[in-house]
C-alpha positions in Angstrom: 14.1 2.9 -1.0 13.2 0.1 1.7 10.0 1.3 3.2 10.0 -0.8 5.8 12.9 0.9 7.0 11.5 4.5 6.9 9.0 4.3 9.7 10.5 3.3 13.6 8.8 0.9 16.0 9.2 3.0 19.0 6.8 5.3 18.7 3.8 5.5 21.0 1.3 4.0 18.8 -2.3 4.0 20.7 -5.4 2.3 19.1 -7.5 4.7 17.1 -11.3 5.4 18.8 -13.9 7.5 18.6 -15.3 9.9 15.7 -14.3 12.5 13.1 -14.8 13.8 9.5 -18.5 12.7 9.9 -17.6 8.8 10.1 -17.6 7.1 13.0 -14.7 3.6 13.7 -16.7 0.7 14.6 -13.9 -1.7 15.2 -14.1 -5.7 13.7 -10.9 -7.2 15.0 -9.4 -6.1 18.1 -6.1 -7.2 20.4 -3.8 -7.0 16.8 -0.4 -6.5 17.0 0.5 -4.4 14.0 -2.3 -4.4 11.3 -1.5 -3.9 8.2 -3.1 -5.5 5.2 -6.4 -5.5 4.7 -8.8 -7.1 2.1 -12.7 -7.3 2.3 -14.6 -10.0 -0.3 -18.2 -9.8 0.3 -19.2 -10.6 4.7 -15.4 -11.6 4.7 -12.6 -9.2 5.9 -8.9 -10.8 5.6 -6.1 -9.3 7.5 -2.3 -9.5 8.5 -0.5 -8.7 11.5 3.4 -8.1 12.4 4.0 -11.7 13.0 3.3 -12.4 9.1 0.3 -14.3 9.9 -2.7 -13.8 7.8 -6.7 -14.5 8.9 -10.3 -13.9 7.9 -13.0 -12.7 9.7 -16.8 -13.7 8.6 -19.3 -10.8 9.2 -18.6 -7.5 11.1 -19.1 -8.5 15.0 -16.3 -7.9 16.5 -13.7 -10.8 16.9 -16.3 -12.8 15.6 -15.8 -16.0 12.5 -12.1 -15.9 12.9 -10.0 -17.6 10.9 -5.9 -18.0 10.4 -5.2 -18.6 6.9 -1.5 -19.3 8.1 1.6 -17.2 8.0 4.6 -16.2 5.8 8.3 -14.9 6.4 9.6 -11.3 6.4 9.3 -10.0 9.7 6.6 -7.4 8.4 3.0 -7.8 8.2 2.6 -8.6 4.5 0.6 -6.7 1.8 -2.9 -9.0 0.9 -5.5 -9.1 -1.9 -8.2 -11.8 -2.1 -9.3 -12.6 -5.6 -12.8 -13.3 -7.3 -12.4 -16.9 -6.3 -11.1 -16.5 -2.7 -7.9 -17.3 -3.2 -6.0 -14.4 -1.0 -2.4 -13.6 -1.6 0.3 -12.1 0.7 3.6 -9.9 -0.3 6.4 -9.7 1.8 8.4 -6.8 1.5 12.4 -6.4 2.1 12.5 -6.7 6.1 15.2 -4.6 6.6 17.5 -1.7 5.5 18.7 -1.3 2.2 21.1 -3.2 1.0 20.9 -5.7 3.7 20.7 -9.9 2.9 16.8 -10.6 2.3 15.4 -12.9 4.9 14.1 -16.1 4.1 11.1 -15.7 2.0 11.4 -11.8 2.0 10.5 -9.9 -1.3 8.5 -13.0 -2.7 4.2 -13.2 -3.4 2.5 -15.7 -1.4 -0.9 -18.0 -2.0 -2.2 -18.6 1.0 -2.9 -22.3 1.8 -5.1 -23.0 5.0 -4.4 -26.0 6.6 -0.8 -26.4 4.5 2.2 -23.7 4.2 1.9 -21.1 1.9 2.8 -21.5 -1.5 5.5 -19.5 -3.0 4.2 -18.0 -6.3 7.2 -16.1 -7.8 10.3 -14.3 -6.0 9.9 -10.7 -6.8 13.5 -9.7 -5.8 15.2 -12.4 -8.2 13.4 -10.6 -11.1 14.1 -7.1 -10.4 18.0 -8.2 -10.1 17.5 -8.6 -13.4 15.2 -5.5 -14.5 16.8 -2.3 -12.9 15.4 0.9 -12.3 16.5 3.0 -15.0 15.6 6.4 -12.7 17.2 5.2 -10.2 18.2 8.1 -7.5 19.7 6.3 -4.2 20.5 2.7 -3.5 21.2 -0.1 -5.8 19.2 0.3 -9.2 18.4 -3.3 -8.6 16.8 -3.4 -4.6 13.6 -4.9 -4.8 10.8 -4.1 -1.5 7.6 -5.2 -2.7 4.5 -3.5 -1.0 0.9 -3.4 -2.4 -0.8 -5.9 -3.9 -3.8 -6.6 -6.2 -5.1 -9.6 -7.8 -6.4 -9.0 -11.2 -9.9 -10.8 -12.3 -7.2 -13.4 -14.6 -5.9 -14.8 -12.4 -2.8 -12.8 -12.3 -1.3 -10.1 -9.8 -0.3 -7.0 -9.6 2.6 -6.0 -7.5 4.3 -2.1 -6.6 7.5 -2.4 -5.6 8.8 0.6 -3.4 12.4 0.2 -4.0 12.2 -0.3 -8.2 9.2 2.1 -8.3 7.7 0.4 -10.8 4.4 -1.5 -11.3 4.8 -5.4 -12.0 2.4 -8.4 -13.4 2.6 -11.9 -11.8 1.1 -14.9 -13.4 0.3 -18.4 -11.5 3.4 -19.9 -12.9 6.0 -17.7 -11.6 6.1 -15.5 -14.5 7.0 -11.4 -14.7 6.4 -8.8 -16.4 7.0 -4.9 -16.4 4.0 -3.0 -16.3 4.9 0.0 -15.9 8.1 2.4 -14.3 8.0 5.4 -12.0 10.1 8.4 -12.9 11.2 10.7 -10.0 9.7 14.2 -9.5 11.6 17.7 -9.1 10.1 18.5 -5.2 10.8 21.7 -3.3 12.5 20.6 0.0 11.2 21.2 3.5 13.4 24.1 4.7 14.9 22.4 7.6 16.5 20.5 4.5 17.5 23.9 2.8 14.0 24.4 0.6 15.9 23.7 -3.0 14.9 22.1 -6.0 16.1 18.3 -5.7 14.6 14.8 -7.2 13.0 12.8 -4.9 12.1 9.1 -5.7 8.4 7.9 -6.9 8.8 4.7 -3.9 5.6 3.0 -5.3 3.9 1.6 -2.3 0.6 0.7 -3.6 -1.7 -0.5 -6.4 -5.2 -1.3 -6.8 -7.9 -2.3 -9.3 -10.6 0.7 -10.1 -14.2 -0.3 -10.7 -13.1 0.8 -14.4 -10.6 -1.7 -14.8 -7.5 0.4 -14.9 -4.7 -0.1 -12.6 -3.7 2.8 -9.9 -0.6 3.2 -8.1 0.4 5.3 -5.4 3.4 6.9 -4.2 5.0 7.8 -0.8 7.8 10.0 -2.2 10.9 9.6 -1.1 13.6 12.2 0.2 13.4 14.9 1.0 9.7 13.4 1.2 8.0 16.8 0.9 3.8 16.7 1.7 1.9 17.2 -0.8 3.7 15.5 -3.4 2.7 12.2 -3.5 0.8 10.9 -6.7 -1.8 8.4 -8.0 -1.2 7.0 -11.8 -3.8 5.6 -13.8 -2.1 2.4 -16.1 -4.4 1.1 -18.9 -4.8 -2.4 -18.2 -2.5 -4.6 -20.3 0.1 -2.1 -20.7 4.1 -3.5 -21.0 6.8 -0.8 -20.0 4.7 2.3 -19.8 6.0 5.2 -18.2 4.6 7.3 -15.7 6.3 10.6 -16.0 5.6 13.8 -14.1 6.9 16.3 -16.1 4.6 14.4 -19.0 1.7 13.1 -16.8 -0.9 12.9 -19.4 1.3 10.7 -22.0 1.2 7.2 -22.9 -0.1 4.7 -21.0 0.5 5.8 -17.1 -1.6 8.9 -16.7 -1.9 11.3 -13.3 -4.6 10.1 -12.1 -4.1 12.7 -8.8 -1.8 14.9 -6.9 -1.5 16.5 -3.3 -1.4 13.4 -1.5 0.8 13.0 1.0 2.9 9.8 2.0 0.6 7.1 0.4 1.1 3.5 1.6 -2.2 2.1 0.2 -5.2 2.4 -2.5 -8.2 0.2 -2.2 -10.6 0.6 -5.2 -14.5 0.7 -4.7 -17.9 1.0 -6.6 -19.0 4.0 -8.7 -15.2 5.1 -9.0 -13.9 5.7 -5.8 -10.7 4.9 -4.7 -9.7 4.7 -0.7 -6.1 6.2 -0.5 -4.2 5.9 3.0 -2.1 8.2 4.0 0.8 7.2 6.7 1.4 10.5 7.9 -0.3 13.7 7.7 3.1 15.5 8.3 5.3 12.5 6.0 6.5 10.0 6.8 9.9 11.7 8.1 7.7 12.6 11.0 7.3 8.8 12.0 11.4 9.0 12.4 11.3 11.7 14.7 11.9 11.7 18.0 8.4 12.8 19.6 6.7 10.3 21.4 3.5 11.5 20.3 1.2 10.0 17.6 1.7 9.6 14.4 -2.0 11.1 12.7 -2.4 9.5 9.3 -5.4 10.2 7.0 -7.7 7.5 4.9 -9.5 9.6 2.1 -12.2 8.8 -0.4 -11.2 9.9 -3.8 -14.2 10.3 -6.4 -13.6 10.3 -9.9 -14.0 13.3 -11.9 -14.4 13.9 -15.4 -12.1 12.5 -18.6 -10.7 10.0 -16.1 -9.7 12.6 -13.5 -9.8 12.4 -10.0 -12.8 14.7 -8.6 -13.5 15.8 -5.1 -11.9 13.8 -2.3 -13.6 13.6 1.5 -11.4 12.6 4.4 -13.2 9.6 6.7 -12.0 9.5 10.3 -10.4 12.7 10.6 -7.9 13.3 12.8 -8.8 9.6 14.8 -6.1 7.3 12.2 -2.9 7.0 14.0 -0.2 5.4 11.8 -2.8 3.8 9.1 -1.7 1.3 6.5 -4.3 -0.4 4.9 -7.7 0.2 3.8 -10.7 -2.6 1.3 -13.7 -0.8 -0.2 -16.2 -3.8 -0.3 -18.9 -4.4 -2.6 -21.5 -2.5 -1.3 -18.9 0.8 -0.4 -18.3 0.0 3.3 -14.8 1.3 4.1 -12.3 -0.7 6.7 -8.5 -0.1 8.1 -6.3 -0.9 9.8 -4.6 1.1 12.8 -1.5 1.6 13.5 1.2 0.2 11.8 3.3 -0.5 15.0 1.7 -1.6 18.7 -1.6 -2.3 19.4 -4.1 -1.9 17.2 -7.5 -3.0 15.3 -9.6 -3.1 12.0 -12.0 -0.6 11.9 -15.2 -0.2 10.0 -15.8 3.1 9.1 -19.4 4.5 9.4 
């Protein structure tokens, strides 16, 4: 499932202000034309916009220390991670609708370069031509839309890909490996869709390092793309073709990490355990296809972890102030940032 083509650019996207959910958005970088990614490394916040481009911005004044680190193909802002040494990385996803040519530079991971062109570290798409999706539900078993991002402390890097729904590991030289595949789940559709039974997709949109070390992965679930189905897996780090099964969530190596979540297009992992997850839509995503000009409301929750490796209580930051969110960075000290919306106008917020 090609992500990128499940969310239309003509809504009426307006920049997210004001307060809610006890947090207040204190914004960082303004005047952005589709934010998306978003990484935060200390008194440094990097970013990407629609264009491709990716910058950083050095302390938290607004439009303040900014830098471009350059840009990459796609046409969509690309998924980033900066690593313990700085080096920040960039995904571009699939550009279009499925089963369409890749652009140039589409489905491939990124080292940003400043002052040269990005360097081209491995083309995700060529791989997964070669590893399909064994669950596959709809599309070609071998469509590859990378879309979240997270460098590991190794030097390598972890990538979700929406359209395999599985987890992958990227070393410098180019090399891949499986990390992990997610199944489908049995959902109850919405009843304007009839309200059976039917498998819908995992469409693994995001991954992120917890201050444990494991690896977590969120979903967005695809069609009928009921709300509250969405998912968060917990892969022990290391793993090789692990499974993450819902009808078997605490087997093997890929455990349920948390359920209820509703159209998740990013995880950013913080200190003590917690875990930002970014909701698109509160509704799901189908309600970014409509046809209402109104905002999209997304949510950006902080999950805390629980007991035996289980998530605990969750508290929802900005309530009801996120329209069309899509990336969130926990930094080092547990200040939360995102970016809003996804389409239009928009900003990186600091959340108080």
């Amino acid at each position: 499932m090609a992500v990128v083509a499940l969310v239309g650019s003509g809504l009426v996207a307006g920049q997210a202000e004001g307060t809610g959910g006890h947090s207040s958005l204190k914004p960082v970088v303004t005047g952005l034309n589709g934010p998306r990614g978003v990484a935060a490394k200390g008194s440094k916040i990097v970013y990407s916009v629609g264009d491709g481009s990716v910058y950083e911005a050095w302390g938290y004044a607004t439009n303040k220390g900014i830098k471009k680190l350059g840009t990459v193909p796609g046409g969509f802002p690309p998924a980033i991670d900066t690593d313990r040494w700085g080096r920040t990385y960039a995904l571009t996803g699939a550009g279009g609708e499925p089963g369409q040519p890749l652009p140039p530079g589409g489905a491939t991971l990124f080292r940003m370069r400043p002052g040269k062109a990005p360097l081209a570290v491995a083309n995700i798409a060529k791989y997964q031509a070669h590893d399909p999706d064994p669950y596959n539900l709809a599309d070609e078993p071998t469509e590859s839309n990378p879309f979240g991002v997270a460098a590991l402390r190794d030097g390598t890097v972890l990538v979700s890909d929406a359209a395999g729904n599985d987890l992958l590991r990227v070393w410098p030289n180019g090399k891949i490996k499986t990390v992990a595949r997610l199944k489908p789940r049995v959902v109850k559709a919405p009843a304007e869709f009839g309200g059976q039974l039917m498998p819908a997709e995992a469409v693994a949109t995001s991954v992120t390092v917890g201050s444990d070390g494991y690896y977590y992965v969120g979903e967005l679930r695809g069609f009928p793309a009921t709300a509250g189905t969405s998912e968060i897996w917990r892969i022990k780090p290391g793993s090789v073709n692990a499974v993450c099964d819902p009808l078997k969530p605490n087997k093997g190596n890929c455990k349920r990490y948390a359920d209820g979540y509703t159209s998740i297009v990013d995880l950013a992992g913080g200190p003590h355990g917690t875990i930002a997850v970014v909701e698109l839509a509160k509704a799901t995503w189908l309600a970014a296809e409509g046809p209402s000009t109104e905002p999209v409301i997304g949510s950006l929750y902080l999950q805390y972890q629980g007991r035996n490796h289980k998530a605990g209580y969750k508290k929802e930051l900005a309530k009801g102030k996120l329209v069309l969110p899509a990336g969130a960075a926990i930094n080092k000290w547990g200040d939360v940032f995102v970016s809003s919306p996804l389409f239009g106008p928009g900003a990186i917020y600091r959340i108080k």
